[in-house]
C-alpha positions in Angstrom: 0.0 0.0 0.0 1.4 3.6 -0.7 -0.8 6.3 1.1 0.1 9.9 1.2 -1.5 13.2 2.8 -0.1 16.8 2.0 -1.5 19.8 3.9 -0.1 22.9 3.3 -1.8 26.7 4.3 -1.2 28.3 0.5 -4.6 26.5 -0.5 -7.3 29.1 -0.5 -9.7 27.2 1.7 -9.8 25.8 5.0 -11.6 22.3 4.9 -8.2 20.4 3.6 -9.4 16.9 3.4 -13.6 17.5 3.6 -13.9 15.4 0.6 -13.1 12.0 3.3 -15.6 13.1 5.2 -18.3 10.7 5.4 -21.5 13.5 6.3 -19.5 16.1 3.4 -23.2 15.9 1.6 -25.3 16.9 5.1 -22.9 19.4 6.2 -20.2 20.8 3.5 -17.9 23.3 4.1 -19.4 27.0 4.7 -20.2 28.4 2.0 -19.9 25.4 -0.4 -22.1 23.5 -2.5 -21.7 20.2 -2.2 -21.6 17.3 -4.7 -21.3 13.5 -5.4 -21.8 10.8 -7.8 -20.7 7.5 -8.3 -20.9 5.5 -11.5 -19.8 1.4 -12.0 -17.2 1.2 -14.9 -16.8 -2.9 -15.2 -15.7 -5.2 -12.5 -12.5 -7.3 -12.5 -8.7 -6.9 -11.5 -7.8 -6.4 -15.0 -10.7 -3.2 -15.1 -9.5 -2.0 -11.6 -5.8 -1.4 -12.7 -6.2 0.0 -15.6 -8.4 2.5 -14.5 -6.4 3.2 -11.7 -3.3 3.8 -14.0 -5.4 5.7 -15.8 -6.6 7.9 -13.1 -3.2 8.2 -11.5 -1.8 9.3 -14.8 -4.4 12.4 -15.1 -6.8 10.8 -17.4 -9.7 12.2 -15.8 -8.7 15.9 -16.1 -7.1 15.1 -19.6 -10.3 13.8 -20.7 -12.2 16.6 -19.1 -10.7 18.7 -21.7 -7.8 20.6 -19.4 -5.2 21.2 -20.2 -2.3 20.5 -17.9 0.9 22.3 -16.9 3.8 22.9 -14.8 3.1 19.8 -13.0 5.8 19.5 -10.2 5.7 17.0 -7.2 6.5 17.7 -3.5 9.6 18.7 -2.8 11.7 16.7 -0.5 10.3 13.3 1.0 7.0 12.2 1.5 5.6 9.7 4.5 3.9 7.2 2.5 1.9 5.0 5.3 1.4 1.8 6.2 -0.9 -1.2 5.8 -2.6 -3.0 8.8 -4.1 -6.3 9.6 -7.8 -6.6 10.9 -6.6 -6.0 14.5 -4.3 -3.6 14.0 -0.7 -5.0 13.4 1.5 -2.9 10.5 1.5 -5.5 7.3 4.3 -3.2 5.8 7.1 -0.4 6.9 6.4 3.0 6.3 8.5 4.3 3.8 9.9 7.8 3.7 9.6 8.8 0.3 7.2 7.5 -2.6 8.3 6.1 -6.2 8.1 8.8 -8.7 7.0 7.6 -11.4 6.0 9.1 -15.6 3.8 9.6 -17.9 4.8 8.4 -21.8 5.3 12.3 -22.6 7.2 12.8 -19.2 4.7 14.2 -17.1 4.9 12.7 -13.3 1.9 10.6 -11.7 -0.3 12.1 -9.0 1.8 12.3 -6.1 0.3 14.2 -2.4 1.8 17.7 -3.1 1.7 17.8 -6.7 1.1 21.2 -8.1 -0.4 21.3 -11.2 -1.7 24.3 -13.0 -4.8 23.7 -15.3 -7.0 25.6 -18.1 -9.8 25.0 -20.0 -13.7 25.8 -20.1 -16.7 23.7 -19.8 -19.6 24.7 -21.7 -18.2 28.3 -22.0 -17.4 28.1 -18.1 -14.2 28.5 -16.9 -12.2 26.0 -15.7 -9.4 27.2 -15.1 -6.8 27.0 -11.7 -3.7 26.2 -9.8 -4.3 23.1 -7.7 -2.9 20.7 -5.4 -3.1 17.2 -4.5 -4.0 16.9 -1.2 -3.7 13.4 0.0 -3.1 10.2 -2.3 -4.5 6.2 -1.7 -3.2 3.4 -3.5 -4.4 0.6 -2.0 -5.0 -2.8 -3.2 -8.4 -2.4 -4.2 -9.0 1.2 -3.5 -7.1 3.7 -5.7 -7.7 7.8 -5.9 -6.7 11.1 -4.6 -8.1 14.7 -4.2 -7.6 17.8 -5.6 -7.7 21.2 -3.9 -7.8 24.7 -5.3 -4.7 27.1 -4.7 -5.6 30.2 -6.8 -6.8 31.7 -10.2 -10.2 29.6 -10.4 -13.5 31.0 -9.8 -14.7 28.4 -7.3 -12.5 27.3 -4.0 -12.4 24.0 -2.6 -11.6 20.6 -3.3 -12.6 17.4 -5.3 -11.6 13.7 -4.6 -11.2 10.8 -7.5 -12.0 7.3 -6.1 -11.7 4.2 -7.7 -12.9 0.7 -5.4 -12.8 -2.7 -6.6 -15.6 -4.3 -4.3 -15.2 -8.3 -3.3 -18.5 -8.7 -5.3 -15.9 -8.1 -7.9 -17.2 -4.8 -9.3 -15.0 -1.9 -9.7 -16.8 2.1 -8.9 -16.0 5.2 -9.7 -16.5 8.1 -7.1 -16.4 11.7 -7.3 -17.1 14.1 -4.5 -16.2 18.1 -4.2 -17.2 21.0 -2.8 -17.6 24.2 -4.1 -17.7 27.9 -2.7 -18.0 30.3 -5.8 -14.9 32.9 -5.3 -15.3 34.5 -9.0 -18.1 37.6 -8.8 -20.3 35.9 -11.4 -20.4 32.7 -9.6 -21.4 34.4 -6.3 -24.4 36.2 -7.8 -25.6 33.1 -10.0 -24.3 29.7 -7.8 -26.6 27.8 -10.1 -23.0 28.1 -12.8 -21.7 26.3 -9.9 -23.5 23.5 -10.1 -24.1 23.2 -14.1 -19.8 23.8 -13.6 -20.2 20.8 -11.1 -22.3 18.9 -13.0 -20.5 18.9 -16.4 -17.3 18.0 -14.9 -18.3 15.1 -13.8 -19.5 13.7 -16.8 -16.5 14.6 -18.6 -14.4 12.5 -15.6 -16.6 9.5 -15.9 -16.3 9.6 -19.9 -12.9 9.8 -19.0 -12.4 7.1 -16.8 -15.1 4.6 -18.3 -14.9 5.2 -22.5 -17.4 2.7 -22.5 -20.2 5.7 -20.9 -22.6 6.4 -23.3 -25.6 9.1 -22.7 -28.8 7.8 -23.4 
């Protein structure tokens, strides 16, 4: 298992981590407008790690239509966790600093820390923003990590990519933000919020299941 968390105060909202939160949809963040939808993409091992690669490699925001740039991992070395038994015992060491690993055009992996700066609109919405991986999971059957917002976007706040590979042998896909409108437009009309929300998500799923079809 590799797990990572990053906190750090130059994010421009104060709920680091609300996306784990299992009550996020009852009680968000002040301000922020909540969301969450989870989708099954296939079952199987073979479904599970390719999807996670694919997540892990950007695919989602890629396949959103955003563009990405200066992407540039924590520096220094990164606690990446440990495993544990039912009661408790470690099942691994913790290790000090994760594997770094690349895209085929060079890019590096999500990593907790990553900066990434990204552009593009959605549906003549801006989508557009410096962001930073807030915590990472790789975990035998659960794989995904969350985004939060540093600057330049016209929402603040976070959004988590989940992938799960269930014992019933089918793999989901889970998304989960939340969203407090910091651009002037979005704070007179928060319904842009959520048509922002709501077209994003599609665009991950797409993304993440090419097999997603629209009735």
């Amino acid at each position: 298992m590799r797990r990572g968390t990053f906190r750090d105060e130059t994010v421009d909202y104060a709920a680091v981590g609300a996306t784990q939160a299992p009550d996020l949809m009852h009680y968000p963040p002040e301000r922020s407008i909540p969301a969450e939808e989870s989708w099954r993409i296939g079952s199987g091992e073979g479904r599970f790690a390719s999807a996670s690669d694919a997540l892990l490699s950007w695919a989602a925001q890629r396949g959103a239509g955003l563009e990405l740039s200066d992407v540039r991992p924590a520096a220094g070395p990164m606690y990446s966790g440990v495993s544990f038994d039912a009661e408790g015992n470690p099942l691994a060491p913790s290790r000090l600093e994760a594997d770094q690993r690349f895209d085929s055009d060079g890019t590096p992996y999500v990593g907790a820390g990553t900066t990434v700066r990204v552009d593009g609109r959605v549906r003549g919405m801006n989508a557009d923003g410096e962001l930073r991986v807030i915590y990472s999971i790789e975990e035998p059957r659960r794989v995904g990590f969350a985004l939060g917002t540093v600057s330049s976007s016209v929402v603040s706040g976070e959004e988590s990519f989940v992938l799960q590979w269930y014992d019933n042998d089918e793999v989901w896909f889970t998304v989960r933000a939340f969203d407090a409108p910091s651009a002037f437009l979005y704070r007179v009309f928060p319904g842009m919020v959520r048509r922002r929300r709501r077209e994003l998500f599609t665009r991950y799923l797409r993304a993440i299941s090419p097999l997603y079809s629209t009735p």
